[in-house]
Biopython code that builds the backbone (N, CA, C, O; Angstrom):
import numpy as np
from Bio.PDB.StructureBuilder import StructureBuilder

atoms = [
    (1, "UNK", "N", (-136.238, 9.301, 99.989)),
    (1, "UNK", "CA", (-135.050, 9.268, 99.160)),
    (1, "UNK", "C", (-135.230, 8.162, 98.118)),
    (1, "UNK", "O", (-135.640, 7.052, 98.459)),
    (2, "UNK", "N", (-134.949, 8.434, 96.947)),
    (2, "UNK", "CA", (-134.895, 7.286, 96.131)),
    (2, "UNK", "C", (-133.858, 6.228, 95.716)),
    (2, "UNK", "O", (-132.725, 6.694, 95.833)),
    (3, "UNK", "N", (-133.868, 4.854, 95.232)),
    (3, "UNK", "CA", (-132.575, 4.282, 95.068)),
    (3, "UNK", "C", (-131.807, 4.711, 94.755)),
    (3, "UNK", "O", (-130.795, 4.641, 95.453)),
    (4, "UNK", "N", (-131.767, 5.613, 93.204)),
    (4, "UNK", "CA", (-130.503, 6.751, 92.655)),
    (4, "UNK", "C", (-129.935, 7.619, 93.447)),
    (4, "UNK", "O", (-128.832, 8.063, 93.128)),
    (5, "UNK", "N", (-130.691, 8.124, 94.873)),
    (5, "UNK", "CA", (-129.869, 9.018, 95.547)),
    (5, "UNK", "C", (-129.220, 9.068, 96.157)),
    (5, "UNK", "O", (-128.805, 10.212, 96.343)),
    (6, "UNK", "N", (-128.631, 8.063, 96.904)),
    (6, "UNK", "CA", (-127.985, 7.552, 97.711)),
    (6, "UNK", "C", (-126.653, 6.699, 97.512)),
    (6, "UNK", "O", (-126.879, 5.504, 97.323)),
    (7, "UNK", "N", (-125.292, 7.074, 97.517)),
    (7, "UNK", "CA", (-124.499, 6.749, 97.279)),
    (7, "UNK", "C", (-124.283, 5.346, 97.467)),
    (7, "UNK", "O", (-124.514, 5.043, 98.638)),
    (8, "UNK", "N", (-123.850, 4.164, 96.611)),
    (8, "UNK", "CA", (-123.534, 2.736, 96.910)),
    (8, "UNK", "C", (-122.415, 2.371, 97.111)),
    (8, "UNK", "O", (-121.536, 2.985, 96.506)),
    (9, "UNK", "N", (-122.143, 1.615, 97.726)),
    (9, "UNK", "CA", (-120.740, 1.181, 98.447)),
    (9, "UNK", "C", (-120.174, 0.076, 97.053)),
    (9, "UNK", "O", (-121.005, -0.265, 96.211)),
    (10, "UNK", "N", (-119.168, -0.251, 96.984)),
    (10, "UNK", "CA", (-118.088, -1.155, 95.763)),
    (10, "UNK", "C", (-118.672, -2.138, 96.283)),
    (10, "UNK", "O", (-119.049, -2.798, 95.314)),
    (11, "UNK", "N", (-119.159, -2.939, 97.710)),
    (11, "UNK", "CA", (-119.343, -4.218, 98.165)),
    (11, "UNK", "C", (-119.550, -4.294, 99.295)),
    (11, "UNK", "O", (-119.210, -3.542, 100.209)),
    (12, "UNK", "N", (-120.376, -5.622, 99.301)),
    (12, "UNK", "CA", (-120.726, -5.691, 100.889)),
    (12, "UNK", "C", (-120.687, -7.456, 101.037)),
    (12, "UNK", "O", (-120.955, -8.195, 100.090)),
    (13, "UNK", "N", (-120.388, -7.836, 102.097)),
    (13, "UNK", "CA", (-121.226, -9.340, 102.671)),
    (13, "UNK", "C", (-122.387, -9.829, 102.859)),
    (13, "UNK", "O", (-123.040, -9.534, 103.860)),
    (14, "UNK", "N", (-122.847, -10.684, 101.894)),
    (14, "UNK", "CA", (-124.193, -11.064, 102.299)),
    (14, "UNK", "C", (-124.252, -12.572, 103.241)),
    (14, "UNK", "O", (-123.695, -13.556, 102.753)),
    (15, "UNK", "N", (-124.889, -12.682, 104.483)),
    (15, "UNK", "CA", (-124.841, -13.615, 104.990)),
    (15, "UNK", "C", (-126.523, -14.421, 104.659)),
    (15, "UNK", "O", (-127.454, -13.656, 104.910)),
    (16, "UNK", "N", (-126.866, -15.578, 104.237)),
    (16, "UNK", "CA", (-127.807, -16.244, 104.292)),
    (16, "UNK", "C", (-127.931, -17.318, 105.560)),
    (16, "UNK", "O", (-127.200, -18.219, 105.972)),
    (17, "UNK", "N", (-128.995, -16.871, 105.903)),
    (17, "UNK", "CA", (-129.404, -17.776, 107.186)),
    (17, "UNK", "C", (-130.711, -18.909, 106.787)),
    (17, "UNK", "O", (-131.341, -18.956, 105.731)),
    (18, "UNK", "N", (-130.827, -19.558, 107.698)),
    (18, "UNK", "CA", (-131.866, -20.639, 107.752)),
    (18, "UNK", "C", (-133.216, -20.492, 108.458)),
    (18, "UNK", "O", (-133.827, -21.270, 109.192)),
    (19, "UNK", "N", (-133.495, -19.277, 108.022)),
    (19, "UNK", "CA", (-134.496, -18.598, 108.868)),
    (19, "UNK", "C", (-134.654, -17.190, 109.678)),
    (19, "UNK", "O", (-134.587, -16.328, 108.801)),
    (20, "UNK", "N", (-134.816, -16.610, 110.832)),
    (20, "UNK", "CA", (-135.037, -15.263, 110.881)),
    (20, "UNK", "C", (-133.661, -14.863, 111.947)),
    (20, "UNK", "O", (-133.298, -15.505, 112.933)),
    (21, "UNK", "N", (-133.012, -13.507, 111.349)),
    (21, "UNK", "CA", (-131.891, -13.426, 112.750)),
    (21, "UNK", "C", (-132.626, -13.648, 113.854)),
    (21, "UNK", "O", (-133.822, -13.504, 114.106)),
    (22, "UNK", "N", (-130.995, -14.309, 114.927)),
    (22, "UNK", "CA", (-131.533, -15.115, 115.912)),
    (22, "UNK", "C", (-131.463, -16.655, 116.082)),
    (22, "UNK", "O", (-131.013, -17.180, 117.101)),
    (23, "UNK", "N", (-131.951, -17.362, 114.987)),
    (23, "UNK", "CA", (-132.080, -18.433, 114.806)),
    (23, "UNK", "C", (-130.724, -18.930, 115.346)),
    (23, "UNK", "O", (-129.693, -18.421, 114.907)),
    (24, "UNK", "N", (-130.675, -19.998, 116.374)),
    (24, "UNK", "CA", (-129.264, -20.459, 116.628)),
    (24, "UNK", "C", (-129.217, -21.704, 115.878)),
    (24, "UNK", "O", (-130.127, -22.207, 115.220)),
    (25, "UNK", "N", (-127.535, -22.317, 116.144)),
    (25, "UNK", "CA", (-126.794, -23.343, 115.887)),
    (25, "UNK", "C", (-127.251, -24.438, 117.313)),
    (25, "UNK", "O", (-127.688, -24.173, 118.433)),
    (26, "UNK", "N", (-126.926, -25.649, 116.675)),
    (26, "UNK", "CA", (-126.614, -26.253, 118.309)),
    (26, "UNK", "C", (-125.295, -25.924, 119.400)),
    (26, "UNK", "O", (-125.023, -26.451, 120.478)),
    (27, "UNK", "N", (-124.695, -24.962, 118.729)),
    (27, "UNK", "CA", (-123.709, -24.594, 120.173)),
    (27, "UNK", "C", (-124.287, -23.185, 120.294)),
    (27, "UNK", "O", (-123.469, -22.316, 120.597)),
    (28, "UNK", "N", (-125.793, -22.737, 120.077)),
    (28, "UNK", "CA", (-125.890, -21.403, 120.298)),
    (28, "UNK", "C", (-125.580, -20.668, 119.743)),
    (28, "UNK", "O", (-125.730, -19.556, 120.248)),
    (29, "UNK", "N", (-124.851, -20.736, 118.148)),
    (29, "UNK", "CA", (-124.524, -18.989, 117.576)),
    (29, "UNK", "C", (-125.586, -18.876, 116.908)),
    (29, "UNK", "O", (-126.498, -19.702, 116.869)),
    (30, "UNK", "N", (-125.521, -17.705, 116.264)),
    (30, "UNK", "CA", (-126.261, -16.995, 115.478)),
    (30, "UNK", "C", (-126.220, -18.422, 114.223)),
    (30, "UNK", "O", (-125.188, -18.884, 113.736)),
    (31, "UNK", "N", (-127.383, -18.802, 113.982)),
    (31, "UNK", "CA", (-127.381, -20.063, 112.253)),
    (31, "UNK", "C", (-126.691, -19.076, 111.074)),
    (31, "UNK", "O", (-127.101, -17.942, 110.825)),
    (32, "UNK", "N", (-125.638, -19.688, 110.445)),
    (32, "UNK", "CA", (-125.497, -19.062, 109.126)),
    (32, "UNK", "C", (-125.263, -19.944, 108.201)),
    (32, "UNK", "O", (-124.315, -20.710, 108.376)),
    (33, "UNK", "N", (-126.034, -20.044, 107.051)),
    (33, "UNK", "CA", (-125.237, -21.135, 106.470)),
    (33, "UNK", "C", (-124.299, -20.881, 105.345)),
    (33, "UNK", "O", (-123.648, -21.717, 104.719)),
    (34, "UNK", "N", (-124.337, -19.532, 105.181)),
    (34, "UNK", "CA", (-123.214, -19.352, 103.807)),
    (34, "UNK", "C", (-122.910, -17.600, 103.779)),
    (34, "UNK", "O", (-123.770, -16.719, 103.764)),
    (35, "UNK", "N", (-121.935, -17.489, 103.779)),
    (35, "UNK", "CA", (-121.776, -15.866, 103.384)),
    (35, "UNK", "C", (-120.979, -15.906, 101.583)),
    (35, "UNK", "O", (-120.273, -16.705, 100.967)),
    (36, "UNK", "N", (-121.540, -14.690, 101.323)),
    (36, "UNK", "CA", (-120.607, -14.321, 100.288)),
    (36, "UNK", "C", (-120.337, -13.146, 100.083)),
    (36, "UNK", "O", (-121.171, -12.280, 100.351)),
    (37, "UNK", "N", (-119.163, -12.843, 99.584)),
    (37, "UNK", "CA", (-118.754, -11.104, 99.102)),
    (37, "UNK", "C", (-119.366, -10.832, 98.025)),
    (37, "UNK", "O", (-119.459, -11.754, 97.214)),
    (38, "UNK", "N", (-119.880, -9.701, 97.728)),
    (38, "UNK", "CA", (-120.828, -9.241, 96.129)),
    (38, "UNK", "C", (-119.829, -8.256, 95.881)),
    (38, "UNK", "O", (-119.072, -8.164, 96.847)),
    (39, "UNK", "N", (-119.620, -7.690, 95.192)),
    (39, "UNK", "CA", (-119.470, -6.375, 94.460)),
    (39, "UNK", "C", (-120.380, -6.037, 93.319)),
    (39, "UNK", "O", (-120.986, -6.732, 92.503)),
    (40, "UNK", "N", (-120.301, -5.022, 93.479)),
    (40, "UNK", "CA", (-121.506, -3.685, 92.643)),
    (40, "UNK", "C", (-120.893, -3.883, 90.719)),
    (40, "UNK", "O", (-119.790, -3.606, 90.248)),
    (41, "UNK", "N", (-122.023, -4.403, 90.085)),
    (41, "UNK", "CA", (-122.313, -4.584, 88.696)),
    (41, "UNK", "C", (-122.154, -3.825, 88.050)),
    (41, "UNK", "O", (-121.538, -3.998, 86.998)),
    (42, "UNK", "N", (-122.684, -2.585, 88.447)),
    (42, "UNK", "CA", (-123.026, -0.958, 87.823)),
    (42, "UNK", "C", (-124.210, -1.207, 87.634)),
    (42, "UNK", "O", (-124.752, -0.109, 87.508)),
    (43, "UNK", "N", (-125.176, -2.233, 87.508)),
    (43, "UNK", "CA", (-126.496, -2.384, 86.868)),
    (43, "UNK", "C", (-127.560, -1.725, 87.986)),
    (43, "UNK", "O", (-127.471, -1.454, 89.184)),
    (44, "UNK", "N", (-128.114, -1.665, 87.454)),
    (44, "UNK", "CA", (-129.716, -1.663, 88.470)),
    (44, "UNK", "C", (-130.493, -2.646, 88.413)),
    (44, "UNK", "O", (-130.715, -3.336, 87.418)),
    (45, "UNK", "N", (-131.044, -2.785, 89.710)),
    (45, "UNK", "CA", (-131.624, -4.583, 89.463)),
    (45, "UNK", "C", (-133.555, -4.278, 89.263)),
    (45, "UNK", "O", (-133.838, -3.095, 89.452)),
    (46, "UNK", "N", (-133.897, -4.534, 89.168)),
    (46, "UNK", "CA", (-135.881, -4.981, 88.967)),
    (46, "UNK", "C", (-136.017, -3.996, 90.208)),
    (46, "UNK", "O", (-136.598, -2.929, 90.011)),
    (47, "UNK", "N", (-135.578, -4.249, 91.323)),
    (47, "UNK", "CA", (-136.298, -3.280, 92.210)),
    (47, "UNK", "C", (-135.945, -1.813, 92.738)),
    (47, "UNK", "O", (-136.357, -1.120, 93.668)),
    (48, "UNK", "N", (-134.882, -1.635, 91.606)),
    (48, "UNK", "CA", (-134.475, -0.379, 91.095)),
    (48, "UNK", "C", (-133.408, 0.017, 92.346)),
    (48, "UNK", "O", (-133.483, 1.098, 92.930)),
    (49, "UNK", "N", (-132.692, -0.722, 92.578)),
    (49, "UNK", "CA", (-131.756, -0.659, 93.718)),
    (49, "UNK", "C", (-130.308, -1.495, 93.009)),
    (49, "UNK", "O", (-130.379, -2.540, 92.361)),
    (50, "UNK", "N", (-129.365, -0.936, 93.240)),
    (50, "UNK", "CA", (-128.053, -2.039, 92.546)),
    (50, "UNK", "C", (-127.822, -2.843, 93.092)),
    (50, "UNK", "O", (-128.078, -3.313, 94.201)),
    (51, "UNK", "N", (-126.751, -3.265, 91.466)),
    (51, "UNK", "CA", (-127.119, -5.061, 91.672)),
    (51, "UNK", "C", (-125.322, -5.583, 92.108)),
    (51, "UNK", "O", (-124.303, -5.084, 91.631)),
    (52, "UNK", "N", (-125.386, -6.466, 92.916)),
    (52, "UNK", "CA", (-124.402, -6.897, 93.171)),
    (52, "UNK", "C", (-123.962, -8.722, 93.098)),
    (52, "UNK", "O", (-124.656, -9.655, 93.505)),
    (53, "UNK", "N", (-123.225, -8.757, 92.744)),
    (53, "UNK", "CA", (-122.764, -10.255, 91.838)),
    (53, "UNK", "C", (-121.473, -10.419, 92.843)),
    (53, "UNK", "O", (-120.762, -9.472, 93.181)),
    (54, "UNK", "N", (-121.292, -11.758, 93.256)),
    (54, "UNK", "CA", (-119.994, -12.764, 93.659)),
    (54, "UNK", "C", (-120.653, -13.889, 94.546)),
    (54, "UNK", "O", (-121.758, -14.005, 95.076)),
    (55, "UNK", "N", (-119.115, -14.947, 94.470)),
    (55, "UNK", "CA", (-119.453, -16.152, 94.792)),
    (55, "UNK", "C", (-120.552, -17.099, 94.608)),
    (55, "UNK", "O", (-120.960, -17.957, 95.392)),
    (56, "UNK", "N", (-120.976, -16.781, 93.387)),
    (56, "UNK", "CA", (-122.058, -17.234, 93.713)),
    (56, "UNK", "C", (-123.742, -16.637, 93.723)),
    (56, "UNK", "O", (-124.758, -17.099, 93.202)),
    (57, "UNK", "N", (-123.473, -15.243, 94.675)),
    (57, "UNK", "CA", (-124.615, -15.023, 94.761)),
    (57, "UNK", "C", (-125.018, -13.940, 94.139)),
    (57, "UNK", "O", (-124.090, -13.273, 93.680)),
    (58, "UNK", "N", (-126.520, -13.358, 93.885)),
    (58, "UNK", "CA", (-126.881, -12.117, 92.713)),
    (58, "UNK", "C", (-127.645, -11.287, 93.731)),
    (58, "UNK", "O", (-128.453, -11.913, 94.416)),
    (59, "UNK", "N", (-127.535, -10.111, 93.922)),
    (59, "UNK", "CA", (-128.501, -9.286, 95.027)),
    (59, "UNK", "C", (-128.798, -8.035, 94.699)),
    (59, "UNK", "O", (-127.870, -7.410, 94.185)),
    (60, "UNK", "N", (-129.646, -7.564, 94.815)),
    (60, "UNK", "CA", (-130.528, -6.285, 94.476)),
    (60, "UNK", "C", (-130.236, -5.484, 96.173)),
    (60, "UNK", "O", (-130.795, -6.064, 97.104)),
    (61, "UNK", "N", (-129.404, -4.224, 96.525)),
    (61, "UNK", "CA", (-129.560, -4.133, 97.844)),
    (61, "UNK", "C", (-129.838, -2.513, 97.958)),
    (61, "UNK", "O", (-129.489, -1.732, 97.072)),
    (62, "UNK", "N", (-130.512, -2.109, 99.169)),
    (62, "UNK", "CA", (-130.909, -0.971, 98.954)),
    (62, "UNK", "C", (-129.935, -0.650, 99.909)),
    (62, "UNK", "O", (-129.979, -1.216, 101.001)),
    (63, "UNK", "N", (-128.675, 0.538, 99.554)),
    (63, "UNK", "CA", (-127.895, 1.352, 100.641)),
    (63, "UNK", "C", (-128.153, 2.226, 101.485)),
    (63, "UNK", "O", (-127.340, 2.416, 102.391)),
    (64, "UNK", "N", (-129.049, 2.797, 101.432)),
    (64, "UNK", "CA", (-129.705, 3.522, 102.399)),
    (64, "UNK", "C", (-130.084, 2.772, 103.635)),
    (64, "UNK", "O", (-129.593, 3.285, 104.641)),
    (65, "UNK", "N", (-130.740, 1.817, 103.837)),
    (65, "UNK", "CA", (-131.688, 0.859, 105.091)),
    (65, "UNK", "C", (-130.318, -0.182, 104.636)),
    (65, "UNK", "O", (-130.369, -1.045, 105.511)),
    (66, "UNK", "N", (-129.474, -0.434, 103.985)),
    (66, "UNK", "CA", (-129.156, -2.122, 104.377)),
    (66, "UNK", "C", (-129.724, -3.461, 104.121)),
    (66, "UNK", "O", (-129.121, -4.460, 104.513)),
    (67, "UNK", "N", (-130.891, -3.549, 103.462)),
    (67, "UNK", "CA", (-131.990, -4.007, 102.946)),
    (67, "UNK", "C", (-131.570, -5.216, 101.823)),
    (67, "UNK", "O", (-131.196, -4.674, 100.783)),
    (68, "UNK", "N", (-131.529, -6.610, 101.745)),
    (68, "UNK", "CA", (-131.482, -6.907, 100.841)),
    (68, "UNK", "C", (-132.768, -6.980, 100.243)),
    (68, "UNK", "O", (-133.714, -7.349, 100.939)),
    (69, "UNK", "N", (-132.946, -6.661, 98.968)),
    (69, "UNK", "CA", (-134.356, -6.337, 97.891)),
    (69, "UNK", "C", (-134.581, -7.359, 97.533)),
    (69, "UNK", "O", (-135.686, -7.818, 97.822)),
    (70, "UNK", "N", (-133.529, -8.270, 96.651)),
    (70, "UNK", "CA", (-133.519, -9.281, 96.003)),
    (70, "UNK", "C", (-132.405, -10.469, 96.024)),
    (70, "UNK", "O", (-131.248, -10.058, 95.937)),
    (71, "UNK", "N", (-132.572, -11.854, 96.124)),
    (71, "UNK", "CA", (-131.589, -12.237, 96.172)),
    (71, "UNK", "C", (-131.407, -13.829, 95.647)),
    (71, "UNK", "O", (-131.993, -14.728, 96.251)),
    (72, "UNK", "N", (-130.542, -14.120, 94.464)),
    (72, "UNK", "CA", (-130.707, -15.642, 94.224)),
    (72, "UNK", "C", (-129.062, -16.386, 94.618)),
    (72, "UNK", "O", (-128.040, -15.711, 94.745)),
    (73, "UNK", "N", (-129.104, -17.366, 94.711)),
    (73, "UNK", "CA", (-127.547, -18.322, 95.192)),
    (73, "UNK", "C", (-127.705, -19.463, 94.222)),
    (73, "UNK", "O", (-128.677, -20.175, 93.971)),
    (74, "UNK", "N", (-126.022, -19.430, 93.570)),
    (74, "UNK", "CA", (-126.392, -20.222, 92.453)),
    (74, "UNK", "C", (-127.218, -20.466, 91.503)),
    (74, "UNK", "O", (-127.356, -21.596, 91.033)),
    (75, "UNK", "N", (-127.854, -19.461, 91.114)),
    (75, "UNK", "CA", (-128.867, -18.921, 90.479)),
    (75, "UNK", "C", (-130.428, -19.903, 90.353)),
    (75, "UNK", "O", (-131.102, -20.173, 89.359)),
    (76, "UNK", "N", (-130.613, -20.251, 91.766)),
    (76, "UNK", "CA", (-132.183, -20.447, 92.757)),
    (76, "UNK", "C", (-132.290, -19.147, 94.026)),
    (76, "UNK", "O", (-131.858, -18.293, 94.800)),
    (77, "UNK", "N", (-133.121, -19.817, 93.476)),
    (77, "UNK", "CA", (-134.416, -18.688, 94.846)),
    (77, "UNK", "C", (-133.755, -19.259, 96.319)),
    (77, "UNK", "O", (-133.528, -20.459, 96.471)),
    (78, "UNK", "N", (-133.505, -18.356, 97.269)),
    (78, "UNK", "CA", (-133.366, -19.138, 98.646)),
    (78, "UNK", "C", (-134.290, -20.246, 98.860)),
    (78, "UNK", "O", (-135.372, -20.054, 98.306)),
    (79, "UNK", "N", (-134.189, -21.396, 99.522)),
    (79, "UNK", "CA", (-135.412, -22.360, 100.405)),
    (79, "UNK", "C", (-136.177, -21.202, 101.230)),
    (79, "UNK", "O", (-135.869, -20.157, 101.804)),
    (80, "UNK", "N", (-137.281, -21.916, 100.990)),
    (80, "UNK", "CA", (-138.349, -21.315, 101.922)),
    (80, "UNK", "C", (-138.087, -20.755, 103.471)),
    (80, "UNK", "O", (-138.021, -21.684, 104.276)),
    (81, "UNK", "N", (-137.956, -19.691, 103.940)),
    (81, "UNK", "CA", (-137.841, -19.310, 105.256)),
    (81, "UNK", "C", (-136.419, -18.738, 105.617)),
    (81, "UNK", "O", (-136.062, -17.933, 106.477)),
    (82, "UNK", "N", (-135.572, -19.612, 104.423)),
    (82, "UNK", "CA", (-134.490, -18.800, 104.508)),
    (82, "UNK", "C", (-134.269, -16.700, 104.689)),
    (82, "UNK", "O", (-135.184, -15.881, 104.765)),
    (83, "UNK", "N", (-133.169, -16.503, 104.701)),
    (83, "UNK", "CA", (-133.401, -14.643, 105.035)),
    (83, "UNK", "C", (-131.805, -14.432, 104.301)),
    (83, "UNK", "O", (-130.797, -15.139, 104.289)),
    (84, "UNK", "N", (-132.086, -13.329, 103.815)),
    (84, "UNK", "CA", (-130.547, -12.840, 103.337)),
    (84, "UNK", "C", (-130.240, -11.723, 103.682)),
    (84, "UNK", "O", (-131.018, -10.922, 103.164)),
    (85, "UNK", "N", (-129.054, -10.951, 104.667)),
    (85, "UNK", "CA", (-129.015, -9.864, 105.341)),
    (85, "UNK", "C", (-127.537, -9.627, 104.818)),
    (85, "UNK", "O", (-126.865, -10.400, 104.135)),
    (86, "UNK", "N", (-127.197, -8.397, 105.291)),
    (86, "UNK", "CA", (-126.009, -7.502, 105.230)),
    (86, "UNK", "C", (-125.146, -8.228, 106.776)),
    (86, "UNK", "O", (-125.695, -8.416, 107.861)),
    (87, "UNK", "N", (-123.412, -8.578, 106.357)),
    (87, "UNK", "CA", (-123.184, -8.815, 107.392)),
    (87, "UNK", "C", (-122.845, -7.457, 108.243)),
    (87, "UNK", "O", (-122.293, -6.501, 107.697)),
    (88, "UNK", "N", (-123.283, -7.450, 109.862)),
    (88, "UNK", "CA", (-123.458, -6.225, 110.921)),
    (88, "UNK", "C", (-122.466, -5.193, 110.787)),
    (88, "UNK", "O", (-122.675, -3.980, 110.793)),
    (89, "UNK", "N", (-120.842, -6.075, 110.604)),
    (89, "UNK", "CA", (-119.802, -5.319, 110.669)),
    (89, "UNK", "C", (-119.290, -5.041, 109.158)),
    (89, "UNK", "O", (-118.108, -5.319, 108.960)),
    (90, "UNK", "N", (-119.843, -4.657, 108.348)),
    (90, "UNK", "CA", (-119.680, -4.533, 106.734)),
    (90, "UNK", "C", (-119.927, -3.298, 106.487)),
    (90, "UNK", "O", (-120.733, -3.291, 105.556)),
    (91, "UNK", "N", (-119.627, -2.010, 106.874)),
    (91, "UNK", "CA", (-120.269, -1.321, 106.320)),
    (91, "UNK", "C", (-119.795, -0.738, 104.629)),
    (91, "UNK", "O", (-119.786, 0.460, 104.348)),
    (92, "UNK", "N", (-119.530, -1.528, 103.916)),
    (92, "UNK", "CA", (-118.897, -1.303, 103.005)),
    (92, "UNK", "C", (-118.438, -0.136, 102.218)),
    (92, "UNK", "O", (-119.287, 0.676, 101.849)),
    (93, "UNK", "N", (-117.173, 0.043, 101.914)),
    (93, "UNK", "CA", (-116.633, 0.777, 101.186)),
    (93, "UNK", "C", (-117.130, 1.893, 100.350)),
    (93, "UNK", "O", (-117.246, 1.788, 99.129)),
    (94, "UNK", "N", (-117.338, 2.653, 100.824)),
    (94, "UNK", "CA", (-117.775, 3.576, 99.626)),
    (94, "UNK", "C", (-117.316, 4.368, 98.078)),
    (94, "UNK", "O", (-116.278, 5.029, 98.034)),
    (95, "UNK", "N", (-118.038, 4.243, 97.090)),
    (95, "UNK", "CA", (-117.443, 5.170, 95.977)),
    (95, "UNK", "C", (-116.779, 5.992, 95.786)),
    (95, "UNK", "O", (-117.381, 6.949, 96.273)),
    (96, "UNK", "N", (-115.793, 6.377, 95.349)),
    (96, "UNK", "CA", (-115.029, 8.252, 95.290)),
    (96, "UNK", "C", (-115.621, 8.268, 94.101)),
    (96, "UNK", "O", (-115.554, 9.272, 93.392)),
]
sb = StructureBuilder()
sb.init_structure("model")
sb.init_model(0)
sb.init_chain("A")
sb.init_seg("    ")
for serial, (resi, resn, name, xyz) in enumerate(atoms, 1):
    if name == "N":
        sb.init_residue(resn, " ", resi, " ")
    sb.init_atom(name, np.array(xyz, "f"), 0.0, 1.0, " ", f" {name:<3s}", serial, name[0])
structure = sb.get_structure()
């Protein structure tokens, strides 16, 4: 299936972590260090998947897999090792 074929949702949560899911806190949760809400640009981003903009953050995400493609915060590159995922319970909204 290609990026164009697949219907995109208005928005989703992106959670950035400090490394790979899993990674805990010292009381044991899941590490997160920042979420943000995006909503959909209309654009298409570089890796030909849409682009989604808020709080902050810029993301390229593929709707099909859940996939973030691309992703900058405050317009830098994550730190090294960092990971940027879809939050689990998001399945965001879809287009009419």
């Amino acid at each position: 299936m290609t990026p164009a074929s697949h219907p995109a949702p208005d928005r989703y949560t992106v959670v950035l972590r400090p490394g790979p899911p899993g990674v805990q806190d010292a009381k044991g949760h899941d590490a997160v260090v920042r979420t943000a809400r995006v909503e959909a640009t209309g654009a298409t981003g570089v890796s030909g998947y849409p682009r989604y903009e808020g709080e902050g953050v810029q993301a390229e995400i593929d709707p099909e897999s859940r996939a973030v493609e691309a992703v900058t915060v405050d317009n830098e590159e994550l730190p090294y090792g960092w990971t940027a995922q879809l939050a689990d319970d998001d399945p965001g909204p879809r287009r009419t």
